[in-house]
N, C-alpha and C positions, 0 to 999 in steps of 0.2 A: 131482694137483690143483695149481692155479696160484693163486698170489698176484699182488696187483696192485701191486707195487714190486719196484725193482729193486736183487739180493744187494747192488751195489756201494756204497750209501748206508748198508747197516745198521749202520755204526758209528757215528750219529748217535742210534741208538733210545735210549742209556744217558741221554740227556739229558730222555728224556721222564717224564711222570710215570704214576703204574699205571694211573687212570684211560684217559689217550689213547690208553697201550698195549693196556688192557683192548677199549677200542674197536677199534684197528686191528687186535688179532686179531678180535674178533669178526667185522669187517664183510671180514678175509681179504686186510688192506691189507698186513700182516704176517703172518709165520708164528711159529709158538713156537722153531721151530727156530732160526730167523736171530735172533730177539730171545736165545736161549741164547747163541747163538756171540760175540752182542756184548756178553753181559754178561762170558761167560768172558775176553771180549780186553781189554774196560775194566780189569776185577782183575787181570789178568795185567799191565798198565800202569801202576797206581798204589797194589795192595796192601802191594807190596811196601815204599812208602814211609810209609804210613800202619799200616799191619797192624790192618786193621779187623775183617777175617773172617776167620777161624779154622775149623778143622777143613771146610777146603772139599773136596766132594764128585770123584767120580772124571770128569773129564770125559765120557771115554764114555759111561758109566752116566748121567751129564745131558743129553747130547746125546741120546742114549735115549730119555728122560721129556720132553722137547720133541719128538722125534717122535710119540711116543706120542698127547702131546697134541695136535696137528696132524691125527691120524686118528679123534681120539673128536670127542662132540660137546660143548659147552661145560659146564662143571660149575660156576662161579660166574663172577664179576666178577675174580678173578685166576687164571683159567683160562691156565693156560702164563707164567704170570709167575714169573720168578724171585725169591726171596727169602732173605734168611737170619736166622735165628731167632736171640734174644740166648740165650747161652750157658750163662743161668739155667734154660732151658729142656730136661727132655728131649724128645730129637728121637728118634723109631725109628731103627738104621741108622747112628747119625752120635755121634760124638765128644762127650759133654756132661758137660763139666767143673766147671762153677762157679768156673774159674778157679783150681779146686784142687789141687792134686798128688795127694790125698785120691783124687781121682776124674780123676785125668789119663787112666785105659783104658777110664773108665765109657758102653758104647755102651750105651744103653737097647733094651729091647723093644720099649717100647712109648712113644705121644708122651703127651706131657702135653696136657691141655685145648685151650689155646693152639694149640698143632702141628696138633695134630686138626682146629680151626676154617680152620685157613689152608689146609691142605691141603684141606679137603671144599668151601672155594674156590674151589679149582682152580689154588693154587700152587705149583710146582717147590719143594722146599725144598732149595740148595744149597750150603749151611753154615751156621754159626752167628756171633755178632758178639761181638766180644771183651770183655772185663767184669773188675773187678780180684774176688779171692779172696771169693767168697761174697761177691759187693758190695757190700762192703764200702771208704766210702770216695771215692769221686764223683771217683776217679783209676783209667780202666782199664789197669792193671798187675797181671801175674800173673805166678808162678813155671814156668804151662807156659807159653802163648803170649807172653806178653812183654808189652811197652808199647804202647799205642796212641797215634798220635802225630794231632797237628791240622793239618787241611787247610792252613790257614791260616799254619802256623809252624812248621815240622818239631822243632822243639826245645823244644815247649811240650805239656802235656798236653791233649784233646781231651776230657777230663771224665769221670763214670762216673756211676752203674754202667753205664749203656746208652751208654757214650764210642765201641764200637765198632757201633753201631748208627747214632749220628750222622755218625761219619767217612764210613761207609761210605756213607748219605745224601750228604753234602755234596759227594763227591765219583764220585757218581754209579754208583757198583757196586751199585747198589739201586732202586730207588723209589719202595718205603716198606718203616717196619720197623714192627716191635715192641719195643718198650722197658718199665723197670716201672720205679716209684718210690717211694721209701718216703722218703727224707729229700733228694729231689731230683734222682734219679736220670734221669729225664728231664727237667728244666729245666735243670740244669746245664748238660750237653751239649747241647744244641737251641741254648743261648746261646753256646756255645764255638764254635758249629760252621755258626752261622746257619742252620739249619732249623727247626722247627716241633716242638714235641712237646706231647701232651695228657694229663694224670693227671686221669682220669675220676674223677667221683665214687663214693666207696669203693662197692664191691659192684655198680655197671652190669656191669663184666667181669668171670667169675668166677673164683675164686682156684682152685685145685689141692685133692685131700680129702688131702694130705698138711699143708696149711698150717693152723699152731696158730691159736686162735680169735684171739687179741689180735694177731699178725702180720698177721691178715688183715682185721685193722682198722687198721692201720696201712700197710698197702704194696698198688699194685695193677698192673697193667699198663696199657697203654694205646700208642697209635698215634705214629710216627713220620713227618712227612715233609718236603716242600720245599713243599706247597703242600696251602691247606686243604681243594679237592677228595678229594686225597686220604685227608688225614688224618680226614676224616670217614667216606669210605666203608671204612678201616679199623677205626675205632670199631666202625661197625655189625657187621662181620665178626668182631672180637675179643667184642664184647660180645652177641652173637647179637642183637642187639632193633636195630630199623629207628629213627634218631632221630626225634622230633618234629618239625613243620615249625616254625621258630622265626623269628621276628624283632627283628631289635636295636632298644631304643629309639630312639625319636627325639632327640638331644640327651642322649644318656646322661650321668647321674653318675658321676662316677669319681673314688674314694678312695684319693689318692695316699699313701701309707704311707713310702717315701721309706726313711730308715734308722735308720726306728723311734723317732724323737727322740735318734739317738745313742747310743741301743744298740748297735745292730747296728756293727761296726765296720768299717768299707766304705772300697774306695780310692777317693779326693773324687773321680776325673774319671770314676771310673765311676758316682755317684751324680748328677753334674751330666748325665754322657750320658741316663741312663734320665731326668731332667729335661726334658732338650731333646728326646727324642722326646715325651713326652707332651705338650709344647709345641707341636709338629708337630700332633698329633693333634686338637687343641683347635681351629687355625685351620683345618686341611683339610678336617677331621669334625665339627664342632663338639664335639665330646665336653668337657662340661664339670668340668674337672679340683678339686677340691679336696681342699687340705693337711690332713691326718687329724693328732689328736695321736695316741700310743699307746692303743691300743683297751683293754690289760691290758699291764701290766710284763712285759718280754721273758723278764726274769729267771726270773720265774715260770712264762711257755709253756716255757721250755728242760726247767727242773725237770723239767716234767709230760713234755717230749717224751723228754728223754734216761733217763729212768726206767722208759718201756713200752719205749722203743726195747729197751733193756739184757736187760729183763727178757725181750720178744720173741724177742733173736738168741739168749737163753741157753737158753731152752727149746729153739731150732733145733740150736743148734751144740754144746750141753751132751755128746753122746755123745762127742764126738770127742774136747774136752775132757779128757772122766775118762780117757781112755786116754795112757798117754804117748805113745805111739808116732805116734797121730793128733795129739794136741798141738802136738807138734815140727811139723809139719805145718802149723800156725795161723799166719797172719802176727799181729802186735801189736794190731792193729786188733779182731780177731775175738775175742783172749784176754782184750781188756781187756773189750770187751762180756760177753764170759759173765761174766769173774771178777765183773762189776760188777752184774750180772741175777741172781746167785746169790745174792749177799748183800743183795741187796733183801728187805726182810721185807714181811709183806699191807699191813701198814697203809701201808708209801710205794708201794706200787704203787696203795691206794684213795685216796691224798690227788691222787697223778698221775693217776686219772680222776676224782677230783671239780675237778681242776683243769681237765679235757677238756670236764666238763661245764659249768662256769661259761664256756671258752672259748665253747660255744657257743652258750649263752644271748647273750653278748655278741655274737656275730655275727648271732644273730634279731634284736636291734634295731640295728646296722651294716645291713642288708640292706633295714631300712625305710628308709632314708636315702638309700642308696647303690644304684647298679644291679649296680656291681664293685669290688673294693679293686684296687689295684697295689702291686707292690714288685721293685725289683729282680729277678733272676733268681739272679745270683752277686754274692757282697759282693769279689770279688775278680779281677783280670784273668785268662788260662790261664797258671798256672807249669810252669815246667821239666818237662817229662816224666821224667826222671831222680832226682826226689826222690818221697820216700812222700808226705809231706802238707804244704801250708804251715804252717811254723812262726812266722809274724807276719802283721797284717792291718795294713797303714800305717804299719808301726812299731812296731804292741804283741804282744808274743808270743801264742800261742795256747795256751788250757789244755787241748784236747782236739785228737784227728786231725779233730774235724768240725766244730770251731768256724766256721772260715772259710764254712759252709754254713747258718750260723741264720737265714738270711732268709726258708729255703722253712718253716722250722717252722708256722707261723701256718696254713698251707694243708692242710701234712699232717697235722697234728694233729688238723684240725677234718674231715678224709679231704673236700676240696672238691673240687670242677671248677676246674681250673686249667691254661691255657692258656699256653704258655710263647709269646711274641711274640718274632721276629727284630726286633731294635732299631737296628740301625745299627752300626758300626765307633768304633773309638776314633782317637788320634792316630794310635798304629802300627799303623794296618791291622786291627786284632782288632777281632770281631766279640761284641757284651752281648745282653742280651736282657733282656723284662719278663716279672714272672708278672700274669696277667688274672686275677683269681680272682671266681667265682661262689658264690650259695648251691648248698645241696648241692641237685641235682636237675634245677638249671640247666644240665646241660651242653651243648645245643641255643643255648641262649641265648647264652651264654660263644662258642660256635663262629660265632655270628653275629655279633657284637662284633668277633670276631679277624676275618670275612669283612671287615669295613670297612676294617682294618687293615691288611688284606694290600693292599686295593685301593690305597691310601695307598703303600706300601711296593714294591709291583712283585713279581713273582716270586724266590724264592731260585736263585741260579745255581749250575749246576752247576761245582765250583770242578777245577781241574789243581794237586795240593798241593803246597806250596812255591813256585808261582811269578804263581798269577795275583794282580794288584792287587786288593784290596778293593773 
């Protein structure tokens, strides 16, 4: 059977997005095969500098499953596309760790939810994307696979927990992932790494029957990509349900939130960047931008967030915990959560959801008002890959590993649709982003918002890390 292009161009394919791909295999413009052999040539080029994907598959064995695919007939929309799953995930067959030593040999039987979805797809699954310890921490670093480093600055971190899911995006060994977020876990990265990430509204994509009921009010998964084609037709796949047809207002409102009245303690040129895009957006788009005071004391959303979070990881992580043996095992981040979820008594875990529920009465009347709130993406530029967590934001030290991260709280807490936007570059080249955030339900809506934006913006390029200009 013949394809209509020629081998000699296929190392071009890595630049395309899954959609196009999806097409040229369909219409047999491409084969799975030659798209396999170009994704394995791109990883074999530029993993090695970023170390995005982890526990990658045996080549033959994928060159295999791209033939395979090339002689059946199509089974979904990423039929013979390559992908690789984040790390949180098990995958039948393949290496899934959690970025733990805990589980450094743990090859599952069987896939998780997730796997299963992408797979009956009709996706190659060809490794997994690197993620720090039980992600823990919005820095991908772990004690098996190591550091992930950013497209963009070899010496800077590329974010977490889904940091090797972006890298790998960004820099074209993919083209789209999956990612999940519970305290930013995909905004982070999407803004590190200038690609696109979406935290659906809690419960569209379904969580795993191993996750406890409050985590899974708290954290969800959701789609990665370069461009909102994709990222949408990845929703539908992760989330099993077809989205609605949506359209953006006309002259939308938009509730700049900014950095919280000074709460949030943000470096100034990154607060002035996320500024000057939404300046942009105002004369290109019309999108009519106004200054929000604080909705509710930040002080107060922290309380409420860092108190289910706590209690959340401790229910998770608690076994490992009581053992010494798995303990030694915990990086600092994970021990301080349970230590700290343990000794929560009912009454402050029911003050931290009447705090959830006042958050959201307040965002019922923000949503009369307003079509979307915005806020930053990260209160801080990418630091050193070689450190755990920043320990200052402008100057003032930090009183937790996650302090530097309270911007996304407002979104997560309230489990919205929130659209993480590619925002543009800073002085040195590095690459912020904004979160679009919708009421809950809106995520159709919220994706049609960001369609305007992108068209404003241009497509995300596929970066060569370390050396192309911003």
């Amino acid at each position: 059977m013949k394809w209509g292009r020629a081998v000699d161009v296929e190392s071009d394919l890595w630049r395309l997005g899954a959609v196009e791909l999806s097409r040229k295999i369909a219409t047999r413009e491409i084969s799975a095969v030659e798209l396999m052999r170009a994704t394995l040539a791109r990883i074999g080029a530029v993993n090695g500098a970023v170390n995005a994907i982890v526990s990658l598959g045996d080549r033959e064995a994928l060159m295999g499953a791209a033939r395979v695919a090339d002689a059946v007939g199509s089974s979904g929309w990423l039929h013979g596309i390559p992908v690789a799953i984040k790390d949180m995930v098990a995958v039948k067959g393949l290496r899934s760790t959690s970025g733990s030593p805990l589980f450094a040999d743990l090859v599952p039987r069987v896939d998780d939810g997730l796997a299963r979805r992408l797979r009956d797809a009709g996706a190659i699954v060809i490794g997994k994307t690197n993620v720090p310890d039980f992600g823990l921490g919005s820095h991908s670093r772990n004690p098996v696979h190591g550091v992930t480093r950013n497209p963009f600055d070899l010496s800077l971190s590329a974010g977490g927990s889904s940091g090797g899911a972006a890298a790998a995006l960004a820099t074209g060994m993919v083209s789209v992932a999956d990612g999940s977020d519970m305290m930013g876990s995909l905004r982070n990265p999407a803004a590190w790494n200038d690609v696109w990430g979406f935290r659906p509204t809690i419960g569209l994509v379904p969580g795993e029957p191993r996750d406890n009921a409050i985590l899974h009010r708290l954290t969800t998964a959701g789609p990665m990509a370069r461009g909102l084609d994709d990222l949408s037709a990845l929703l539908e796949t992760l989330s099993g349900t077809a989205l609605p047809v949506a359209r953006a207002p006309v002259a939308p409102r938009i509730g700049w939130l900014g950095d919280w009245g000074g709460a949030f303690r943000m470096d100034g040129d990154l607060l002035a960047a996320g500024a000057a895009a939404l300046g942009q957006a105002a004369g290109a788009l019309g999108w009519r931008i106004e200054a929000l005071d604080p909705p509710m004391p930040a002080e107060r959303l922290w309380r409420s967030w860092t108190d289910l979070r706590s209690f959340a990881v401790a229910q998770d992580l608690a076994r490992h915990w009581r053992l010494p043996a798995s303990r030694a095992a915990l990086n600092p981040q994970a021990i301080w959560e349970v230590e700290r979820g343990l000794a929560l008594s009912g009454d402050a875990v029911e003050q931290a959801q009447a705090t959830r529920r006042d958050w959201l009465s307040c965002l019922a009347d923000l949503f009369t008002r307003v079509d979307a709130l915005v806020l930053p993406s990260t209160q801080i530029w990418p630091f050193p890959a070689d450190r755990d967590w920043p320990r200052a934001i402008a100057g003032v030290p930090t009183d937790t590993y996650h302090r530097w991260m309270e911007c996304v709280v407002p979104a997560s807490l309230a489990g919205l649709p929130t659209l993480a936007l590619p925002a543009g570059y800073g002085p040195a080249g590095l690459p912020h982003g904004l979160q679009l955030i919708g009421p809950a339900g809106a995520d159709a809506r919220v994706l049609a918002l960001g369609r305007q934006w992108e068209a404003m913006i241009g497509p995300r390029p596929v970066r060569n890390p370390g050396r192309d200009p911003a």
